[in-house]
C-alpha positions as CSV (number, residue, x, y, z in Angstrom):
1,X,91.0,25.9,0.2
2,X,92.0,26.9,3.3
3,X,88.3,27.5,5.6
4,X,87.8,28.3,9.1
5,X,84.5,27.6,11.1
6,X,83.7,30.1,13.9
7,X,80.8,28.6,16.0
8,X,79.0,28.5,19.3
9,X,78.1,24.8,19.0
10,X,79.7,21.5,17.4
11,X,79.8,17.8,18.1
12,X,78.9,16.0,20.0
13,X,76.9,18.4,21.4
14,X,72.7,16.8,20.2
15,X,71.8,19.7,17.9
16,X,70.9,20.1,14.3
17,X,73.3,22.9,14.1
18,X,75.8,21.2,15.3
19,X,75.3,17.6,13.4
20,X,75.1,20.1,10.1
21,X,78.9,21.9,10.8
22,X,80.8,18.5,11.3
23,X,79.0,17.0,7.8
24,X,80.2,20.2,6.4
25,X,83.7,19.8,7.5
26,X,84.4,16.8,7.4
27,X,83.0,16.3,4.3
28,X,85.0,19.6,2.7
29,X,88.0,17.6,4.5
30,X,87.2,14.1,2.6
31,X,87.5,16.5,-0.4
32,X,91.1,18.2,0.1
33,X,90.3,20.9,2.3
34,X,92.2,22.2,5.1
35,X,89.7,22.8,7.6
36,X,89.8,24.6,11.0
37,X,87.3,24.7,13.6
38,X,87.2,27.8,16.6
39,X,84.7,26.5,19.3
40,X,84.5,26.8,22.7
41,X,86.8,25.2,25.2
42,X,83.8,23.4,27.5
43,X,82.6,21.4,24.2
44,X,84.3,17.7,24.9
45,X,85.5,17.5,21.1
46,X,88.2,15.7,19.7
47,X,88.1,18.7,17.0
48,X,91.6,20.2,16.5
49,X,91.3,24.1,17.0
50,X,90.9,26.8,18.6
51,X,89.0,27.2,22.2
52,X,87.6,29.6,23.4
53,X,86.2,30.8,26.6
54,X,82.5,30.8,26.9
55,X,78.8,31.4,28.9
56,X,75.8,29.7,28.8
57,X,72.5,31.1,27.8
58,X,70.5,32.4,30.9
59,X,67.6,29.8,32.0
60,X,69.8,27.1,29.3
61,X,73.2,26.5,30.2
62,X,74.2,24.0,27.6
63,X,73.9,26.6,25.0
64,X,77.0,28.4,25.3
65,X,77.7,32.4,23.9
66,X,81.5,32.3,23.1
67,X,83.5,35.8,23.6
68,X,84.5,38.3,21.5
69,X,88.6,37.5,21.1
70,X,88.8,40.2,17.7
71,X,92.6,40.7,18.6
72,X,93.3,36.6,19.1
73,X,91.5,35.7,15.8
74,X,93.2,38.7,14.2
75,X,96.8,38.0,15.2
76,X,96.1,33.8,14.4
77,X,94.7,34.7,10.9
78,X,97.6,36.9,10.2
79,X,100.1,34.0,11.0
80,X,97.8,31.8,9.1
81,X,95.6,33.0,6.9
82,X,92.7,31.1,5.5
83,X,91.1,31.3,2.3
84,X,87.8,32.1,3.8
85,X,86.0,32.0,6.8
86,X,82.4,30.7,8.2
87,X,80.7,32.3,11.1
88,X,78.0,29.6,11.9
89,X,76.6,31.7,14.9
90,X,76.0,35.1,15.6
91,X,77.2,35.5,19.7
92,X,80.2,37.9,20.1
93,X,82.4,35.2,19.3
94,X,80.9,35.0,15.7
95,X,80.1,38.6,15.7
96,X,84.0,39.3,16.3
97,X,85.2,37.0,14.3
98,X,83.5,38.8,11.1
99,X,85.6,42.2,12.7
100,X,88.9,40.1,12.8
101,X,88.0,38.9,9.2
102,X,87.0,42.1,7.9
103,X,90.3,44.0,9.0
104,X,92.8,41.5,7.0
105,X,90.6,41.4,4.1
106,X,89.5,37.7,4.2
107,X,86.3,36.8,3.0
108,X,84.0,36.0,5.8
109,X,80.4,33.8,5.5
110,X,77.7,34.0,7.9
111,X,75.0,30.9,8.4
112,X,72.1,31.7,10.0
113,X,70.7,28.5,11.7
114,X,68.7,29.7,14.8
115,X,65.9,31.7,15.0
116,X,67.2,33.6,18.6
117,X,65.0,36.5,17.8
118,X,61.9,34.1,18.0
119,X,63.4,32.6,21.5
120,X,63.4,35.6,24.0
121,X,59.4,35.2,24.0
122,X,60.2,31.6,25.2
123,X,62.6,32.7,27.8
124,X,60.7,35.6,29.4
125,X,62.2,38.2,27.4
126,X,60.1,39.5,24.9
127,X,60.9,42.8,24.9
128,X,64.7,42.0,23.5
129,X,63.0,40.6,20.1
130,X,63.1,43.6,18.3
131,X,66.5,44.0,19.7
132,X,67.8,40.7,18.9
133,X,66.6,40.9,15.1
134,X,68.4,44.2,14.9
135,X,71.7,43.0,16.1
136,X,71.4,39.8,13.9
137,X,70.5,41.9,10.7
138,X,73.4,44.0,11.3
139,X,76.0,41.2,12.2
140,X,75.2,39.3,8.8
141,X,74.6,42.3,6.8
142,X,78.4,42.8,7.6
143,X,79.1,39.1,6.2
144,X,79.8,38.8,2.3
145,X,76.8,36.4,2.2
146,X,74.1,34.6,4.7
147,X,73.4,31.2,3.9
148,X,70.1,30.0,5.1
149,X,69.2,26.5,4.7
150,X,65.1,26.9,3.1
151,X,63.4,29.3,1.0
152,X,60.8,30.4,3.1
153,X,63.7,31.8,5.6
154,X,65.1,33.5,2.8
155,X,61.5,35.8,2.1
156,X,61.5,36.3,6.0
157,X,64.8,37.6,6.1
158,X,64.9,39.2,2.6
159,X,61.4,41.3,4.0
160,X,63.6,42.3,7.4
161,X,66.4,44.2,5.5
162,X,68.6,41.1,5.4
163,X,71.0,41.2,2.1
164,X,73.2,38.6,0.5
165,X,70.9,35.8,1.0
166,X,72.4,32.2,-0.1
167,X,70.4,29.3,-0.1
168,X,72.5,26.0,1.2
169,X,70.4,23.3,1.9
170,X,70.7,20.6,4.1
171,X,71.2,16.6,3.6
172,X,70.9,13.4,5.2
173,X,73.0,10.5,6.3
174,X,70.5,7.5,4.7
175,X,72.7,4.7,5.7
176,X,72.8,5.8,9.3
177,X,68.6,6.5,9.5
178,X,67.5,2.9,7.9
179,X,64.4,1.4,8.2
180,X,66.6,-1.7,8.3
181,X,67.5,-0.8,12.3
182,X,63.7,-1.2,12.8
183,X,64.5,-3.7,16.6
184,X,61.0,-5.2,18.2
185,X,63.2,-5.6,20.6
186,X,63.6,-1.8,21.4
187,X,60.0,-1.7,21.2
188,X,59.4,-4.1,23.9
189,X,61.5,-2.3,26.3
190,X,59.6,0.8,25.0
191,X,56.3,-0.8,25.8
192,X,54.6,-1.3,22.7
193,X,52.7,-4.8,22.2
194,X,52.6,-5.9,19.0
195,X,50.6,-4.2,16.3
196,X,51.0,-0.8,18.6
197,X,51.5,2.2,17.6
198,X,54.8,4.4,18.7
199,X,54.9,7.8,18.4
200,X,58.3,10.0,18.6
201,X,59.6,13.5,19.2
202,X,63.4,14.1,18.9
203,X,64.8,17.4,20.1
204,X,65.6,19.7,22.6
205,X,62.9,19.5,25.6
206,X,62.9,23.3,25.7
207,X,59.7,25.9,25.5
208,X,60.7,26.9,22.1
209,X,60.0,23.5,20.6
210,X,56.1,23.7,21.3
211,X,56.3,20.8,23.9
212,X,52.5,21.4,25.0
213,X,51.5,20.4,21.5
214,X,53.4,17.1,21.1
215,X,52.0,16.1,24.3
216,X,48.4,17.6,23.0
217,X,49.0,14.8,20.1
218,X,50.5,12.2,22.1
219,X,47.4,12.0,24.1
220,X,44.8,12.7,21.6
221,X,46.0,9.3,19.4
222,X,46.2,7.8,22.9
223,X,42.0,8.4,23.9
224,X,42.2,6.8,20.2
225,X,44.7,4.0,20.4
226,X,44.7,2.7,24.0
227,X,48.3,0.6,23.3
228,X,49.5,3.9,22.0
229,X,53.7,4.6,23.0
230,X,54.8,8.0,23.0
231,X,58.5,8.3,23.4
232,X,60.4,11.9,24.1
233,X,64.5,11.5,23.0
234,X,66.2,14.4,23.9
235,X,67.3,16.7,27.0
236,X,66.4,20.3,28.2
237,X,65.3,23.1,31.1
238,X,61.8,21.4,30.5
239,X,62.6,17.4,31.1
240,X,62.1,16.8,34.6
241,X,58.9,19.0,34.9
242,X,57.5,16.8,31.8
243,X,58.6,14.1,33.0
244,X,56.5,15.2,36.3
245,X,53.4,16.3,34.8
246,X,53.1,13.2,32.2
247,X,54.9,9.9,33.4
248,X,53.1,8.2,30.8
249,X,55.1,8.9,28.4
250,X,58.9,7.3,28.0
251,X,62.2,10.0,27.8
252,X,64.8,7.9,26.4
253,X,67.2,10.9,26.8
254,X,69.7,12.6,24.5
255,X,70.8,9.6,22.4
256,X,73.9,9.5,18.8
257,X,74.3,7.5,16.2
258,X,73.3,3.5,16.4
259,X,71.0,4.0,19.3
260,X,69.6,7.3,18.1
261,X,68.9,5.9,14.6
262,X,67.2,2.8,16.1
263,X,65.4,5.0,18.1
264,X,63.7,6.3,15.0
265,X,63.6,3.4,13.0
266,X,61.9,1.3,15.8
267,X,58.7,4.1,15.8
268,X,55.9,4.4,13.6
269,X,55.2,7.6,13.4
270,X,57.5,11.1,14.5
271,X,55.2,14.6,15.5
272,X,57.0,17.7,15.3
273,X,55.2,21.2,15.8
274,X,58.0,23.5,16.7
275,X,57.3,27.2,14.7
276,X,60.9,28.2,15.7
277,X,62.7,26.0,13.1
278,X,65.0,27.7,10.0
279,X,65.1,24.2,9.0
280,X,64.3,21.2,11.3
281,X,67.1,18.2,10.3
282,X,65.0,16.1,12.4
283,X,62.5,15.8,9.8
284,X,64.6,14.2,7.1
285,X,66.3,11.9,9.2
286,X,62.7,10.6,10.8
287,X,61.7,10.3,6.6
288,X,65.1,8.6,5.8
289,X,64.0,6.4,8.9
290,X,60.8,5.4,7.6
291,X,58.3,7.2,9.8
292,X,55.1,8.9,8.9
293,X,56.3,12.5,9.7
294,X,53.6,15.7,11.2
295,X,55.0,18.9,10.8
296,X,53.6,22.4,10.2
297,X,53.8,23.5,6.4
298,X,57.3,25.1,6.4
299,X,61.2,25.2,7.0
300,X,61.7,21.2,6.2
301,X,58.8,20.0,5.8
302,X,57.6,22.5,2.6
303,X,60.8,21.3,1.2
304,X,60.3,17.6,1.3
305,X,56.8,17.1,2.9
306,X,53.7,15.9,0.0
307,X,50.8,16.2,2.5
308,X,49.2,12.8,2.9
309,X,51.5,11.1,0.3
310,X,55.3,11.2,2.2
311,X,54.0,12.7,5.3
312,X,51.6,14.9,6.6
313,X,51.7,19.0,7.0
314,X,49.6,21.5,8.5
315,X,49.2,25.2,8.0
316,X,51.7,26.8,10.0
317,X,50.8,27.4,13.5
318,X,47.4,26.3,13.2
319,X,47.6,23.6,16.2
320,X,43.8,22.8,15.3
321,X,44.8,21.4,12.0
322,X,48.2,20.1,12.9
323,X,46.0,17.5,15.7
324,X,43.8,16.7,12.9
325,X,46.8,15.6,10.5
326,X,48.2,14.2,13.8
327,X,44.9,11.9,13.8
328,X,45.0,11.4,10.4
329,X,48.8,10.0,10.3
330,X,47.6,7.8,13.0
331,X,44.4,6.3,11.9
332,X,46.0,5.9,8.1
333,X,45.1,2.4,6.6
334,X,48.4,3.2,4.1
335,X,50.5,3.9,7.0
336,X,53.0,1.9,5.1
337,X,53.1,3.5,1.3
338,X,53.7,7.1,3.3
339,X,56.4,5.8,5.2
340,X,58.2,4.2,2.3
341,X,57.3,7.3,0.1
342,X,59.3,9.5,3.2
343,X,62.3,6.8,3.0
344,X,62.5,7.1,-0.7
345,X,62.1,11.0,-0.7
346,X,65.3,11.4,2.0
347,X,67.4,9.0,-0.6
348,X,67.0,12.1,-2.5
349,X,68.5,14.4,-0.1
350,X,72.2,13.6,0.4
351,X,75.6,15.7,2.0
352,X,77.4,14.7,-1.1
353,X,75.1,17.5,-2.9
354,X,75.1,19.8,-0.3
355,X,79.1,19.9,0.3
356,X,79.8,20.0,-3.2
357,X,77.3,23.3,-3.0
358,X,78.8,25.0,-0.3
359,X,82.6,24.4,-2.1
360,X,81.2,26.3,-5.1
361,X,79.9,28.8,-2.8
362,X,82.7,29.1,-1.1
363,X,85.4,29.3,-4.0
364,X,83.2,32.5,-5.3
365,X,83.5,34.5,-2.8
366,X,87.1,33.8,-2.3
367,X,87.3,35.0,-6.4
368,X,85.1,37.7,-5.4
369,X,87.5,38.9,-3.1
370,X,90.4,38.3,-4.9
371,X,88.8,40.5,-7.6
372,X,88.2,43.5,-5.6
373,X,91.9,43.3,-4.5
374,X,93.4,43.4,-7.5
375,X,91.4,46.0,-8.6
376,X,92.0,48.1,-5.4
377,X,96.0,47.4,-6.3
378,X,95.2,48.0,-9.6
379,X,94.4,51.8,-9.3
């Protein structure tokens, strides 16, 4: 097959979006594929492609809103048609990219990754929710399919008018997130003693990720567990006032591969309460890591989450509860059987799966619409 990725975001850029689209191509590479990518031009990629120009989000530059080139991608798939095409986010850029796609009769995906309608709360602009979930129903309702990566998107979506709903799920690199890169090491430099507890949050350091309540926990198992180590990996608008407000905690910054995976392999436990996630990578690789994993009952953790066996899970968006399990995790006598439980339940998870998925997926709709052209020349 010939497949073309339209998106905002891509290596190395820290994201789970964008960790998600280079597994998917280069794994659809490793099996044959000729794969292109059309990304913007600031992105410091070694990714052969298209760039394009690009903004960045108001109040978050690194996330960048490519434009709308419907006449470049139209003229460049006419030279060079591809088999299909996958629009991995819905700015202009992806939104014109469908157009272009649509007009030569190619088959065009949509993924929907980001929850942006739940963001303009975050970012002062509340009033554009509505607006956003309108625009994004209407951009992937023009797609031949959506694929979203959990089940409990899909109802979400499915209630909001959204059709063509695909479920592609998400995997996990095992051999990169190893208990084996456990360093004590690391953990000095951290500040743990031995016997300490260390506590992680990996992510963007941005007001959609719930940041009050990872602190919340960090200092709750901290009244509890003196030698306690919190440690925030990750960059955003909200570092350096969190890094004002609570120096007690370590920001190791925005860290890839080796040094992020020892990162997470060197902690104990991993809290994440964000209520903005379609999916949340972060969880499986903290489980493939070994850690004892809090998360709110949904997106990742309903998937692969077995509440006080693999992990722990609290009714979503009930911060009460999610300290509780918080406290729970921490205080656990069998900290150990749930964080081999979480290591053996990520074996289970792995990109071979998923890419071999998306290729079936993929291959229908280009028979799809092949069909429907045949017929048209048919009549």
């Amino acid at each position: 097959m010939k497949v073309t990725f339209v998106t905002d975001t891509y290596t190395p850029q820290p994201n789970g979006v964008a960790t998600t689209l280079s597994r998917l191509v280069k794994g659809l590479r490793e099996n044959g594929h000729d794969v292109d990518v059309v990304r913007p031009a600031v992105l410091a990629s070694d990714e052969e492609g298209l760039e394009v120009p690009s903004v960045g989000f108001p109040g978050y530059p690194e996330v960048r809103f490519g434009f709308p080139i419907r006449l470049v991608l139209q003229s460049r798939w006419h030279r060079n048609r591809p088999d299909v095409i996958y629009v991995a986010t819905e700015t202009p850029l992806g939104a014109s990219a469908i157009s272009a796609a649509r007009a030569l009769g190619i088959p065009a995906a949509s993924g929907f990754h980001t929850n942006f309608q739940q963001y303009m709360a975050h970012y002062q602009m509340p009033l554009l929710e509505k607006a956003t979930l309108k625009y994004l129903r209407r951009l992937h309702n023009r797609s031949a399919c959506t694929f979203v990566p959990s089940p409990d998107v899909i109802a979400q979506l499915d209630q909001r008018g959204f059709r063509n709903l695909e479920l592609l799920p998400k995997g996990v690199d095992t051999k990169l997130f190893n208990p084996s890169k456990r360093s004590n090491l690391l953990r000095q430099t951290l500040g743990a003693r031995p016997g300490s507890r260390v506590g992680l949050y990996v992510g963007r350091i941005a007001a959609e990720k719930n940041l009050p309540l990872v602190v919340k926990s960090f200092t709750e198992i901290q009244k509890r567990f003196p030698d306690f180590v919190g440690v925030f990996v990750g960059d955003g608008p909200k570092l350096n006032a969190l890094k004002k407000e609570h120096p007690e905690f370590v920001y190791a910054g925005v860290l890839r591969g080796e040094e992020l995976a020892e990162h997470y392999a060197s902690a104990d436990m991993f809290v994440f309460p964000s209520i903005t996630e379609t999916f949340g990578n972060v969880t499986l690789e903290a489980m493939a890591s070994g850690l004892s994993v809090v998360a709110y009952d949904y997106a990742a953790a309903t998937q692969h989450i077995a509440d006080g066996v693999n992990g722990y899970s609290a009714r979503f968006d009930d911060s009460a509860q999610f300290l509780e399990k918080v406290l729970e995790a921490a205080s656990a006598g069998d900290m150990a059987l749930v964080r081999e439980a979480a290591r053996n339940s990520a074996r289970k998870t792995r990109w071979k799966k998923v890419i071999k998925r998306f290729e079936k997926q993929l291959r229908r709709l280009i028979n799809v619409a092949e069909d429907a052209l045949a017929q048209e020349n048919a009549i």
